[in-house]
N, C-alpha and C positions, 0 to 999 in steps of 0.2 A: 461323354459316358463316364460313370464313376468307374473306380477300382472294383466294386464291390460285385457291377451289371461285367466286367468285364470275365469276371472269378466265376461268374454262374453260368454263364454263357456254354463253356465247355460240359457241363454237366448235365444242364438241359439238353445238348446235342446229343448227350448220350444217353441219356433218359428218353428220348427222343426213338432212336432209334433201337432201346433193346424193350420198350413199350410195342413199335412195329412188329420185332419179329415175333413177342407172346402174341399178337393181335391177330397177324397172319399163320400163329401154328394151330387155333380151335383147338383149345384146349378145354379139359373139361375143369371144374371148380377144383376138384383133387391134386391134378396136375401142374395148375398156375399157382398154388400154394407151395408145391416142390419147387418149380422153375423161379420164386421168389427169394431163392436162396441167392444165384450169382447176382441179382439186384443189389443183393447187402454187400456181397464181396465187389461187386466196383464202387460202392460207396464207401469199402476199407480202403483198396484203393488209392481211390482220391484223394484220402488224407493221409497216405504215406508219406515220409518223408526216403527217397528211393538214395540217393546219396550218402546219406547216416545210414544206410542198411551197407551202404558198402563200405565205409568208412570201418564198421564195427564189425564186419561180418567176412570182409574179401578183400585183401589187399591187393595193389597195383602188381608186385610183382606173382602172386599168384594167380592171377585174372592174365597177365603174359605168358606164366610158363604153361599156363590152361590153352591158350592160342596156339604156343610153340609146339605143341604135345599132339593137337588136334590138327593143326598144318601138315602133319605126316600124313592121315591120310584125306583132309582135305584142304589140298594147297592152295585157296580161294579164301580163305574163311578170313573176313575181315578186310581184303584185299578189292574183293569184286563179288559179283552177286555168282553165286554156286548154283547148277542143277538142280531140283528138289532131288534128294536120294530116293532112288527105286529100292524094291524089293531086293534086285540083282543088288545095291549095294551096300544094302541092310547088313545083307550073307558074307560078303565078302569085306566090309568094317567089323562085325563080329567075329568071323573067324583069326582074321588078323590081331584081333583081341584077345585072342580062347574064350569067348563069352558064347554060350547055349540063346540062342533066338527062338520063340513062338510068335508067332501073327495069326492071330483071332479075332473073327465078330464077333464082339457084345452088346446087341442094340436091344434091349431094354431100358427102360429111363432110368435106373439107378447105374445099368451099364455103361450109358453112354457118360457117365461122369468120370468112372475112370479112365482116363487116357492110357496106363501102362505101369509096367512096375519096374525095376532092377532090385536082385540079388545078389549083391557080393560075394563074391570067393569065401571060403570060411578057410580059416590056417589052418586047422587041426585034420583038417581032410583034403589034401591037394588034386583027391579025383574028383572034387564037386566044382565045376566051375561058377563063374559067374552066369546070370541068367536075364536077358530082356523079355520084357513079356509087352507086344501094341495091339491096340483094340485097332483093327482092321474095320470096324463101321464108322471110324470118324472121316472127316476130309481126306485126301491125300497129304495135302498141307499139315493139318494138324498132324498125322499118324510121322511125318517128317519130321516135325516140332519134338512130337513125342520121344521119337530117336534120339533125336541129338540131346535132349535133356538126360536120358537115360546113360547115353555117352560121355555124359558129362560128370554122371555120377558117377561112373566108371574111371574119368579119368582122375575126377579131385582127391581120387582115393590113394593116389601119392603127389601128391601136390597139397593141399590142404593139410594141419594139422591132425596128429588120430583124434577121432571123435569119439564119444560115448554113445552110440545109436544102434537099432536092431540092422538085422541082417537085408529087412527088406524096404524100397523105399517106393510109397504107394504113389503116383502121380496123380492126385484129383484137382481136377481144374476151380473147385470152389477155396484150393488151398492156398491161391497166391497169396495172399497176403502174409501167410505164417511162414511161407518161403523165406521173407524177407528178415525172418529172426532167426533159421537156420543154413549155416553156411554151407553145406554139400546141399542143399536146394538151392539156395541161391546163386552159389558155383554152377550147376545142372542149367538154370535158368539162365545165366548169364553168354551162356556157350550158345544156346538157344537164341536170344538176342543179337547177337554178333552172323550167324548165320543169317537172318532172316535181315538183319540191317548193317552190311557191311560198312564201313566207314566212308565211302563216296555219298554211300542213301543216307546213312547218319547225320553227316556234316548239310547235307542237302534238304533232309527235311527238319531236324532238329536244332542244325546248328547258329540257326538266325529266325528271326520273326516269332511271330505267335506262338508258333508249334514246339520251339523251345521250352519255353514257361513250363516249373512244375508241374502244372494244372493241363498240361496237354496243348494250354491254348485255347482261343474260339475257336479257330479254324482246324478241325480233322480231317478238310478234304484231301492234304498232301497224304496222309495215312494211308486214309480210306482209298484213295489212287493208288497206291503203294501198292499193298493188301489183293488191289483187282489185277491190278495189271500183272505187278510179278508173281503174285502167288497164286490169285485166280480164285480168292474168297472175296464175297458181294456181300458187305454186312449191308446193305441199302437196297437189296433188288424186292419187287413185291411179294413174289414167295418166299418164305425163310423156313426153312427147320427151325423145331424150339430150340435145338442144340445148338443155333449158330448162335443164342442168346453168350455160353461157353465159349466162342469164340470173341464175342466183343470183348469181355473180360478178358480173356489173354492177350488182345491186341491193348487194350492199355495198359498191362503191367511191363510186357516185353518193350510198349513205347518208352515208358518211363524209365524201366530202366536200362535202356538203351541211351537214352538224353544222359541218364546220370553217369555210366560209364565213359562219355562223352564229355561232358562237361567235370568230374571229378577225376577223373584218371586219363583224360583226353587223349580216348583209347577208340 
């Protein structure tokens, strides 16, 4: 088999499967026109290079003191695979924060693309805290994801560099890839990664074979196992929501760069 059958391989498995789920959500012409959006963002993607985003964007030691920071109140992170966070400890990581929490449904189709937002403290006014805000209609898994991204933004805010950016940071899942050129998203995302693929599953499904490869690899069945078993998301089952299309996309940026903080900061 050339290099060239082997490079395409991974793409068509996932063209593959985010084909499935528009197939299985009957959609109408108006709808699969919208839902052709996250099609373009995993073929941005694809040709990330997820490494040089961390190289230029998130250095090793502040991708550890982001670890050291978040070990406080989740001592698993990185170590072993963590509980998905409830509700109960949404409230009780927030308040430990002083951060203000909402959890809301937004399922309408433009809603379901926002996953959540964070607001940071503003200095000029020490009574307005900081603010999460999770769409309550997504997975439980994802609204978990949502979390800890939004914790993340919370915490690179003394860890990371000051930055020149507004007060609010929108979470849309068609964004990943512009993550990857802004460093308190990419920080956010990286925390996110680390939860979902502590360094046992890292090393185990990235650290050797196929699945390693920039490219994902042919083979996404260790993922796609991964994915069902511990998280209890089915990107392959014959029903799909069109939303789970928004999840295939995030499961290949979180893979990737999960492999790159693995492989570049052998973290």
């Amino acid at each position: 088999m050339s290099s060239r059958s082997k490079t395409a391989l991974p793409k068509a498995g996932l063209r593959t499967i985010a084909q499935r789920i528009l197939a299985s959500a009957k959609l109408t012409p108006e709808q699969r026109r919208f839902w052709q959006q996250p099609l373009r963002d995993l073929e941005k993607l694809l040709r990330r290079d997820y490494r040089e985003a961390l190289r230029t964007k998130v250095r090793r030691a502040e991708v550890e003191a982001l670890i050291g920071t978040a070990q406080n109140f989740w001592p698993k992170l990185n170590r072993a695979k963590a509980p998905l966070p409830t509700k109960a400890d949404y409230l009780t990581i927030s308040r430990k924060l002083a951060l203000n929490l909402s959890i809301r449904g937004c399922r309408q189709r433009d809603g379901m693309v926002l996953r959540g937002f964070y607001m940071r403290p503003t200095e000029d006014d020490a009574r307005r805290p900081g603010l999460i805000y999770l769409n309550a209609a997504h997975h439980p898994t994802a609204v978990g994801a949502t979390f800890c991204h939004e914790i993340g933004h919370h915490l690179a805010l003394g860890i990371l560099p000051p930055q020149q950016e507004g007060e609010v940071h929108y979470f849309f899942d068609a964004a990943y890839s512009s993550h990857l050129d802004d460093a308190p998203e990419l920080a956010a995302d990286i925390l996110v990664s680390l939860f979902a693929y502590p360094r046992p599953a890292a090393r185990k499904i990235f650290g050797k074979g196929t699945a390693a490869r920039e490219d994902l690899g042919g083979d996404l069945q260790p993922i796609l196992r991964y994915l069902k078993s511990g998280w209890d998301i089915d990107l392959e089952g014959s029903r799909q929501p069109r939303h789970h299309l928004i999840y295939l996309v995030g499961m290949v940026h979180y893979a990737k760069l999960r492999r790159a903080l693995l492989e570049e900061y052998r973290i």
